[in-house]
PLY file of the C-alpha trace (Angstrom):
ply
format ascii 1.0
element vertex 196
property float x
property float y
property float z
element edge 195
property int vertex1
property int vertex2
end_header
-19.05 -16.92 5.32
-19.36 -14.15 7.83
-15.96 -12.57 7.57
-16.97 -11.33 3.59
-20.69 -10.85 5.10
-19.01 -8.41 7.36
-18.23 -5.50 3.83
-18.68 -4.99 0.57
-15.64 -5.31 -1.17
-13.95 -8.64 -0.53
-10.37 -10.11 -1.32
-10.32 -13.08 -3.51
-7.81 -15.97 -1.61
-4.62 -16.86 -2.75
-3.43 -20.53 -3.06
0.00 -22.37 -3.90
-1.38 -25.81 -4.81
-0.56 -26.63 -0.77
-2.28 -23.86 1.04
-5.04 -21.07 0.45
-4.71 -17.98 2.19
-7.52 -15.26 2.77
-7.50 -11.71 4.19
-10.23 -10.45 6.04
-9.25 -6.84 7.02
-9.14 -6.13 10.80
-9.49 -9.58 11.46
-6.82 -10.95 9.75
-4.80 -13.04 7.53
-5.65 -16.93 7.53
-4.04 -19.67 6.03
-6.08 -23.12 5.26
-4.91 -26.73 4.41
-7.20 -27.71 1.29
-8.85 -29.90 3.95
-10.06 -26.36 6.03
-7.58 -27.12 8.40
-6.75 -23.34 10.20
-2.68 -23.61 9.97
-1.93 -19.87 11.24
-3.60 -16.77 11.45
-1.86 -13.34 11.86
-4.19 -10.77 13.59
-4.06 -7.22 12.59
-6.75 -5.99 15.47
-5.38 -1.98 15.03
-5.97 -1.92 11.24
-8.85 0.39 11.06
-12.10 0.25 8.81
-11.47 0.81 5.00
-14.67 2.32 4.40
-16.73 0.37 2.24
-14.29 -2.89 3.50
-11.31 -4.46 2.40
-10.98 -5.65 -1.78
-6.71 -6.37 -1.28
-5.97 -9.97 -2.34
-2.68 -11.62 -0.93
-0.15 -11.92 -2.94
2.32 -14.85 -2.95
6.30 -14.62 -3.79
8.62 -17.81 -3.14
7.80 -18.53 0.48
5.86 -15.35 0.87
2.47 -13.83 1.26
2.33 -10.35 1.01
-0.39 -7.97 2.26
-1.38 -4.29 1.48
-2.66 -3.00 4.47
-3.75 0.34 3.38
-6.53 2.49 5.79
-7.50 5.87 5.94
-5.25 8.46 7.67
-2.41 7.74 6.43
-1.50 5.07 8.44
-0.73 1.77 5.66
1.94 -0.51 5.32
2.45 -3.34 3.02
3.91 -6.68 5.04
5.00 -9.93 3.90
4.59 -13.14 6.03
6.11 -16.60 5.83
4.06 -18.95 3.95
4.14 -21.95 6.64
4.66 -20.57 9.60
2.77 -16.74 9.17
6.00 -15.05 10.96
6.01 -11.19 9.96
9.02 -11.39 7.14
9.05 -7.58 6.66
7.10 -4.54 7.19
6.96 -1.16 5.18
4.62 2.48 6.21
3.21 3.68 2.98
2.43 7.34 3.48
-0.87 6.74 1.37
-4.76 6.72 2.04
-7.12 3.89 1.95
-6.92 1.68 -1.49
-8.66 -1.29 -2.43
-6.61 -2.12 -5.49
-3.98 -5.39 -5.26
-0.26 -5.28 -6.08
0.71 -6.95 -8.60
4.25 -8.71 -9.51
6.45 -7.58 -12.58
9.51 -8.84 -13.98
11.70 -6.39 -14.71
15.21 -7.37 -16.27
17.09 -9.30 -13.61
14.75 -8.29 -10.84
11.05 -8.69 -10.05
8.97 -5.93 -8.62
5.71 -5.51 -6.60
4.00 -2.28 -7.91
1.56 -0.82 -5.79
-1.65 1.69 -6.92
-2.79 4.69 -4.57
-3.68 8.34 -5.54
-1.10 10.03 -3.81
1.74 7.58 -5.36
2.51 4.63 -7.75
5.14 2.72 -5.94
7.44 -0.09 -6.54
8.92 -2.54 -3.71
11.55 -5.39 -3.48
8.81 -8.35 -2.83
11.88 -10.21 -0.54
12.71 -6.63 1.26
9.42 -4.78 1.65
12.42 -1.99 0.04
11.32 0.95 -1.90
12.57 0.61 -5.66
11.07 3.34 -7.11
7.88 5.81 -7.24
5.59 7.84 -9.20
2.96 10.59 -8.81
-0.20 8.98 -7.98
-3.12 8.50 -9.64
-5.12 11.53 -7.51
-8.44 9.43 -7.52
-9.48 6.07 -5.80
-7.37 3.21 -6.49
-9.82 0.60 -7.33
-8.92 -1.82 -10.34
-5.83 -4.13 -9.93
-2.91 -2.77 -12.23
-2.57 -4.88 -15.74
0.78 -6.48 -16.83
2.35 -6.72 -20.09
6.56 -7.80 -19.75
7.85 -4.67 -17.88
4.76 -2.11 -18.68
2.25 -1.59 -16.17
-1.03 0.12 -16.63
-3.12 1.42 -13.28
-6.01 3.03 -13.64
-9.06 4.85 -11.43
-12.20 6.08 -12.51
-13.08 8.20 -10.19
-13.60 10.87 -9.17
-11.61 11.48 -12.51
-11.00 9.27 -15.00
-6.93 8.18 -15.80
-4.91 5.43 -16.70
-1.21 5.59 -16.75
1.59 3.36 -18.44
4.70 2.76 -16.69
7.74 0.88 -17.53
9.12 -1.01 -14.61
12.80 -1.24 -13.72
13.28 2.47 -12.65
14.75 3.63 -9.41
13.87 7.11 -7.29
11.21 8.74 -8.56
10.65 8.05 -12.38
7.99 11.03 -12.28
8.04 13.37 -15.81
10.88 11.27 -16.93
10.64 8.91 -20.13
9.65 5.88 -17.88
5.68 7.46 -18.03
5.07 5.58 -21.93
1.55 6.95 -21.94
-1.82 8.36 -20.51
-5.38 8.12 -21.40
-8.17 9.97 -19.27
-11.57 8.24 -20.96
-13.68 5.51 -20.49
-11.57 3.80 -17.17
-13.60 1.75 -15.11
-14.16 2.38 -11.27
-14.28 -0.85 -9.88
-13.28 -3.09 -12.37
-10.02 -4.29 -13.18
-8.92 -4.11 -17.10
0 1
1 2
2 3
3 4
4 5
5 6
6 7
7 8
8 9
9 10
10 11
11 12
12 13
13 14
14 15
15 16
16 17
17 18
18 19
19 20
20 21
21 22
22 23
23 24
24 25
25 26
26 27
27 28
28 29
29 30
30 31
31 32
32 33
33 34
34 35
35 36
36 37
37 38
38 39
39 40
40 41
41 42
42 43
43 44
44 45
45 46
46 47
47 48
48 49
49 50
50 51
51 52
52 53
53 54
54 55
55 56
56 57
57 58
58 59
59 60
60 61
61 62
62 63
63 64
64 65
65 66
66 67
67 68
68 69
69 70
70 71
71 72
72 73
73 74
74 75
75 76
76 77
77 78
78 79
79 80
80 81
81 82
82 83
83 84
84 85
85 86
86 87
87 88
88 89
89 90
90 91
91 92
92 93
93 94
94 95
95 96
96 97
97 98
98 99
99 100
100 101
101 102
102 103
103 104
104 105
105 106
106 107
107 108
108 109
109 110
110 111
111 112
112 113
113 114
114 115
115 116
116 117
117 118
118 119
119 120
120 121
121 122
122 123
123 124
124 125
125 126
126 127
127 128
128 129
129 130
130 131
131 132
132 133
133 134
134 135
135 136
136 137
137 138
138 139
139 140
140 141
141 142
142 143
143 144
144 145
145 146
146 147
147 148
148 149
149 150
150 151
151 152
152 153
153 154
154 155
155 156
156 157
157 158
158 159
159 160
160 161
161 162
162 163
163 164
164 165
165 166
166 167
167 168
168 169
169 170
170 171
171 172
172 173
173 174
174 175
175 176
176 177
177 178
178 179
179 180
180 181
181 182
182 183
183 184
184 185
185 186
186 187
187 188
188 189
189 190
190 191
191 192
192 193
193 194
194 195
């Protein structure tokens, strides 16, 4: 369609069995019967360019879709939206540049987690409060490749313009950098656009 015609890096929709929902950067956020019925749209007209376009898929979480809306100059946020209606739930600044990876969810004891990828920080929200939970140093290169999951560990990685992967155990609170919650790193053979 012309909306992914429009860049090069596209976000893959995002459907709960009812309704699909699709990002298109600057244009917006749609939601879709399975019929292509339009049911809402949420227009964000002063999100800038992201370069080589937008590759953030939405994210759903109860009666929640959640978008990272991250651009250059410093001027992201990460929003979730009601799933029927497309009401703005919450809304959160992240003090990052442009990234094209997608949050991902992780359990985490009692709680659940969205973890977030950028260079300048790793970040962890409440996916109901759009609240910071915790942080850690970012990855310093392009945040490309959707984090991986495994229980509580997360592994986010970039490949350029250096190469790193980092594991972090989820559940932390402030910021968790140099302390034990880092379980490893690896700097060889990580993939720039692909996700593990």
């Amino acid at each position: 369609d012309r909306h992914r015609k429009s860049s090069y890096a596209a976000s893959t929709p995002a459907t709960d069995g009812k309704m699909v929902y699709a990002f298109f950067g600057s244009e917006g956020l749609y939601a879709y019967d399975f019929k292509g019925k339009l049911l809402w749209k949420q227009q964000f007209s002063k999100l800038g360019t992201a370069s080589v376009g937008y590759g953030v898929s939405p994210i759903l979480y109860g009666n929640l879709v959640i978008m990272q809306c991250d651009e250059s100059g410093m001027k992201s946020f990460i929003a979730a939206f009601d799933k029927k209606t497309g009401k703005e739930v919450w809304r959160t600044p992240r003090k990052v540049d442009v990234t094209w990876s997608t949050p991902v969810l992780v359990q985490a004891g009692k709680r659940t987690e969205l973890i977030a990828s950028a260079a300048e920080a790793i970040i962890s929200y409440d996916p109901l409060t759009g609240k910071e939970l915790w942080r850690h140093k970012g990855l310093e290169s392009n945040a490309v490749p959707t984090p991986v999951v495994s229980n509580d560990l997360v592994v986010v990685t970039s490949g350029y313009p250096t190469k790193i992967a980092l594991a972090l155990r989820a559940g932390g609170s402030g910021d968790i950098t140099g302390t034990a919650r880092l379980v490893w790193t690896y700097n060889k053979g990580t993939a720039y656009v692909p996700s593990p």
